[in-house]
Structures are given as structure tokens and as C-alpha cells.
C-alpha positions as CSV (number, residue, x, y, z in Angstrom):
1,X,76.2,97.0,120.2
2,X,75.8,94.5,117.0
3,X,78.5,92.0,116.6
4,X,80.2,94.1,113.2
5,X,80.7,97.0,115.9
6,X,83.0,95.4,118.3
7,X,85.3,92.8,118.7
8,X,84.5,89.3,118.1
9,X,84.4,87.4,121.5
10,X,82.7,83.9,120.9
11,X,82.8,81.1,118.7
12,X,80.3,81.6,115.7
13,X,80.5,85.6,115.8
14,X,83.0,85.7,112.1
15,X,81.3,88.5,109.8
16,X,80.0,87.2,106.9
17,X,79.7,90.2,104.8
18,X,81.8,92.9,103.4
19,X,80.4,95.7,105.0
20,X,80.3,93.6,108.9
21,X,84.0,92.9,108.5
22,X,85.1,96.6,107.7
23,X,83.1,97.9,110.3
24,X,84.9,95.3,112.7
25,X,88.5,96.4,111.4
26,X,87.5,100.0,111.6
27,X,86.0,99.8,115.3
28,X,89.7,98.0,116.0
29,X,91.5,100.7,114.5
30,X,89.5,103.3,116.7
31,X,90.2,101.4,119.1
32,X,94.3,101.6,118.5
33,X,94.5,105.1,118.0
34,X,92.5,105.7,121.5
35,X,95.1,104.0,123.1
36,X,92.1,101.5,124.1
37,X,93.0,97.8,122.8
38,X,90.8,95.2,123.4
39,X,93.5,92.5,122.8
40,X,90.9,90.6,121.6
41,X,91.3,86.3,120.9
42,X,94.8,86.4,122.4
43,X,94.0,83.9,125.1
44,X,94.9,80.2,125.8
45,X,91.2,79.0,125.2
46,X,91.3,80.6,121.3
47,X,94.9,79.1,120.4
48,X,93.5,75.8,121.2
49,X,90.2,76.4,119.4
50,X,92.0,77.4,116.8
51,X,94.6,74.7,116.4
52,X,92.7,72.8,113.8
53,X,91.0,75.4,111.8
54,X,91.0,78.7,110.9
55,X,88.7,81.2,109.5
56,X,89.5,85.0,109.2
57,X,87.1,87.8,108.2
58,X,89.5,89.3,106.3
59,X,92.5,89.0,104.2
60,X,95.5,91.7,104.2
61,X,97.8,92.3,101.6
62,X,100.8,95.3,103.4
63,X,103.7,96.6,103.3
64,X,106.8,94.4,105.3
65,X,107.6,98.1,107.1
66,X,108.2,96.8,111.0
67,X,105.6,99.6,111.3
68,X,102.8,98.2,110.0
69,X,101.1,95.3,111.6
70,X,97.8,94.9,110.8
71,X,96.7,92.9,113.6
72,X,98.4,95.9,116.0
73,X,96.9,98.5,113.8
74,X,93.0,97.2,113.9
75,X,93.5,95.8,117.1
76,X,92.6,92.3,116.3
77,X,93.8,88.9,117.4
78,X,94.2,85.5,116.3
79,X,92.6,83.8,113.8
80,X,90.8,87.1,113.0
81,X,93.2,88.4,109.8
82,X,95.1,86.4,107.2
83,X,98.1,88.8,105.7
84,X,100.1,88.5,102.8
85,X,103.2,91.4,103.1
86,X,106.1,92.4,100.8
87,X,108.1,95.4,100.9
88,X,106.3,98.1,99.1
89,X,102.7,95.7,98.9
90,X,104.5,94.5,95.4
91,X,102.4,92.0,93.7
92,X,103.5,88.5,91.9
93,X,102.4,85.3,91.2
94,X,103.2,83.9,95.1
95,X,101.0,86.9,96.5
96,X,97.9,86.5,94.2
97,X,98.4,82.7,94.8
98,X,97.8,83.2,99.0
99,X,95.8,86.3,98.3
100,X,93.2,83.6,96.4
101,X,93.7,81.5,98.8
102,X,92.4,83.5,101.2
103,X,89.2,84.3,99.8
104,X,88.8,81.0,97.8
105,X,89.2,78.4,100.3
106,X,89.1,80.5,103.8
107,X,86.4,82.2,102.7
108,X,86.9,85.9,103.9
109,X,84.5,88.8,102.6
110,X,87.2,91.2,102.7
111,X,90.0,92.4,101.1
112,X,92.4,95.0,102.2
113,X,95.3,96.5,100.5
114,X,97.2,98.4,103.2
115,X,99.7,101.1,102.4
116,X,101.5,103.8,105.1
117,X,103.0,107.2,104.7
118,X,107.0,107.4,105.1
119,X,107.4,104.2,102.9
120,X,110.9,103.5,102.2
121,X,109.7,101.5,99.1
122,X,107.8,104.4,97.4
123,X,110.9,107.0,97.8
124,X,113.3,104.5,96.3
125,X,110.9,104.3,93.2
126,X,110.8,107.8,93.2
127,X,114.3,108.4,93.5
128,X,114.9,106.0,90.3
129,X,112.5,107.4,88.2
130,X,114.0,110.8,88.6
131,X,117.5,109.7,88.8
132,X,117.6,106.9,86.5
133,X,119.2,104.8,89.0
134,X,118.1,101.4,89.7
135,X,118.9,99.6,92.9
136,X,121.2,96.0,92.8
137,X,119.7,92.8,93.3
138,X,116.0,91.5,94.1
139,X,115.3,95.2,95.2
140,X,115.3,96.4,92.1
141,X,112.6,94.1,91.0
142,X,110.7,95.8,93.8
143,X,111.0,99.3,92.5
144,X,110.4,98.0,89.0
145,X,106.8,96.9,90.2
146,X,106.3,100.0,91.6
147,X,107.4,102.6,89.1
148,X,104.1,102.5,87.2
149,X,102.9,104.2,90.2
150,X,105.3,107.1,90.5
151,X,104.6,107.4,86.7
152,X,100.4,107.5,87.3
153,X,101.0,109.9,90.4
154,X,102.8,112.2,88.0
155,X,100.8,112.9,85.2
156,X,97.6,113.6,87.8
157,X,99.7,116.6,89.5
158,X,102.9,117.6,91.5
159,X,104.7,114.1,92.2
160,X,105.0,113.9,96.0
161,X,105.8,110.8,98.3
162,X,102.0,111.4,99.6
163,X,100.7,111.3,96.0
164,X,102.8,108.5,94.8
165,X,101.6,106.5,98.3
166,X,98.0,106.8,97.5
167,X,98.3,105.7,93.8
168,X,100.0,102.9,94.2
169,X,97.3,101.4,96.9
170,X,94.6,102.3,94.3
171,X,96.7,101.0,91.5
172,X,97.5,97.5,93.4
173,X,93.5,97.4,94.5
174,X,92.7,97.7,90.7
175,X,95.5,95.4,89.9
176,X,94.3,92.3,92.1
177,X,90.8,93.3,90.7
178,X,92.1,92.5,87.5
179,X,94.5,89.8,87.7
180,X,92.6,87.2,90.1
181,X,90.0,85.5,88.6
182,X,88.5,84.9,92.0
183,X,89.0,87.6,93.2
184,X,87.4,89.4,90.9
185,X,84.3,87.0,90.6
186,X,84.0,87.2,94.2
187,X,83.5,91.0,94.0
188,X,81.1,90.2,91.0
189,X,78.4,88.3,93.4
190,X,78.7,90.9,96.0
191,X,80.7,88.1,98.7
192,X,83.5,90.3,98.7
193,X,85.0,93.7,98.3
194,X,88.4,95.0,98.5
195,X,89.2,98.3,100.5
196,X,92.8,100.4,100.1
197,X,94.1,102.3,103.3
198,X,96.4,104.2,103.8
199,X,97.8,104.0,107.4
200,X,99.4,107.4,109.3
201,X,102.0,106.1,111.7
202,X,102.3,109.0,114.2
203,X,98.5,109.1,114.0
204,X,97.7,105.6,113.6
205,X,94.7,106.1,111.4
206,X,94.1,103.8,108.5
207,X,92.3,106.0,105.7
208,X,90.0,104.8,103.1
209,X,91.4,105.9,99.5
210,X,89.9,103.1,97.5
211,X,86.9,100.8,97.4
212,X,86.1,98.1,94.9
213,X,82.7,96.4,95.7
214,X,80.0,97.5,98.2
215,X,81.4,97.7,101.8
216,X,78.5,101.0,102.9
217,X,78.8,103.9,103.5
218,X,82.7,105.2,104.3
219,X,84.1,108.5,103.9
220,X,86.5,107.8,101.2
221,X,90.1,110.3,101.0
222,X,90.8,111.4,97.3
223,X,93.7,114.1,97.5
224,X,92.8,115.2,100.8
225,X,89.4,115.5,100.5
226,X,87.0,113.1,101.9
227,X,83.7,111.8,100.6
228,X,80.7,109.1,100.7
229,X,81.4,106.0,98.9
């Protein structure tokens, strides 16, 4: 089995392309919903390799839900992921900053925007855009960010948590395509691509509904259905 297929387990091993590091994430998340972790650069040798320098294969930009750890989710370990998470996968200034970061100076060929179904984020958006209530304090900043979302969802068909879910990890994928310089230079040259799940938690699959950049071929799920990107 090729090193993109399985777990990293030596020095050296760090995919280098877009399409070696989702094929990595995606073997880990097979992995997770199998019930058949592999734990993998957890153990005392890879903390102290790692001590004085790090170099993930990917960068993650998720939800805060307690629900959704990426390294849990694709089953990977130290060192291996570098993730950026606010409530509801918001973006600002702070987030593009580390997001850049990320790709610019750690050098990661992948980017992945991870949403999740049952998102307490999305139904508060919804809520205020049907309502006309807005939440008190910093929250409401969040739902602000994300009522663009609910807005898109709606005018493509029957406005539903699912629908609204799935928009908003396209709609933040386009977003940090657009806003980041880098980022979006990076995508130009082919170094990197950026990928949008969205993660079932009683099933514990990560979905493909977006793909910006060149990562193979992956079915991709566009309102239920599935096809080749």
C-alpha cells in the first residue's frame, strides 16, 4: 500500500501533493467510522521529534462543536493537521491570518473546510432570518457571518438545516478562495487545493460537497446526489 493510502509512520513520509494528503485524510476517516483507529504519531518518540518543528499535510478550518475533532474524525495524530475552529466555521481577519499561515509558511497542500449536520450555529442563523431576531453579544456577529448562507440556500429550493449546512461550507470554500491572496495563488500553481466536508456525527462520515483545485478523482455530494469531480 503507497504511503497516501495509509497512515504516516516514519519521518520523511508528509504528502506533498493535494491529491496524497486527501487520500491520507480519507483512508483515516475510513478508518474512524470502522471503528478501526490506527492512533497514528501519538507516541513518546513523535512528541519529541516534533518539539522543534512541525509540518502538517493539511490545514483545517471547523466548526468549535465538541463533536467535531478533526484529528478524531480522520484518525490522525500529531503533527499531522493544523486547525483553525470557530463556532459555525465563521471567517475573519484572525482566521485567514492562521489559515495563510498554514499554507504559506508550514507549507501544507491541503485545505479543508469542515462543516457537520445538527450545527447549533446554522439553526440560530436560520431562526434569525425567519424571525428577525438577532442574538446579544459577540454571537450575533456569528450569525451575521453566516446569514448570507441561509439567504443562498433559500433561493436554490426549500430552506432546510441540511441545505443551509451544505451552502455555507461551499460558500466559506469560495470565500477563502477569494479573500486570501495565498491561498488563492497557491490553488493557481496547482500546490494546493481546498476540499469542503460535511461530517455526519451518528455516521461519522466526512462527505465531499466542494472542491477548489485538483485533488482526483472523488465522488463529490451535491443535494444528495453524488458525482466524479
Amino acid at each position: 500500500m503507497s504511503v497516501p493510502e495509509r497512515h504516516r509512520t516514519q519521518p520523511g513520509t508528509r504528502p506533498s501533493t493535494p491529491e496524497q494528503a486527501w487520500r491520507l485524510l480519507a483512508a483515516g476517516n475510513a478508518r474512524f467510522m470502522a471503528d478501526e483507529r490506527a492512533h497514528p504519531h501519538q507516541d513518546m518518540d513523535v512528541r519529541h521529534r516534533l518539539a522543534l518543528k512541525q509540518a502538517p499535510f493539511a490545514v483545517f478550518f471547523g466548526c468549535g462543536d465538541s463533536r467535531v475533532a478533526a484529528e478524531i474524525i480522520f484518525d490522525q495524530g500529531l503533527g499531522d493537521l493544523f486547525v483553525v475552529r470557530t463556532a459555525g466555521h465563521v471567517v475573519d481577519f484572525s482566521v485567514l491570518g492562521s489559515l495563510e499561515f498554514g499554507v504559506g509558511n508550514l507549507g501544507a497542500p491541503l485545505v479543508v473546510v469542515l462543516g457537520h449536520d445538527s450545527c447549533g450555529a446554522v439553526a440560530a442563523a436560520i431562526h434569525s432570518a425567519q424571525s428577525g431576531d438577532m442574538p446579544k453579544g459577540y454571537v450575533r456577529d456569528i450569525v451575521e457571518r453566516m446569514t448570507p448562507s441561509v439567504f443562498a440556500a433559500a433561493r436554490q429550493g426549500p430552506l432546510t438545516s441540511e441545505s443551509v449546512e451544505r451552502e455555507h461550507v461551499r460558500s466559506t470554500c469560495e470565500l477563502l478562495y477569494e479573500r486570501s491572496t495565498i491561498i488563492r495563488e497557491s490553488v493557481g500553481t496547482g500546490r494546493l487545493a481546498i476540499v469542503g466536508c460535511e461530517y455526519k456525527l451518528s455516521e461519522g462520515a466526512a462527505q465531499v460537497v466542494h472542491v477548489i483545485g485538483d485533488i482526483g478523482g472523488v465522488d463529490v455530494i451535491d443535494d444528495g446526489y453524488a458525482f466524479q469531480h
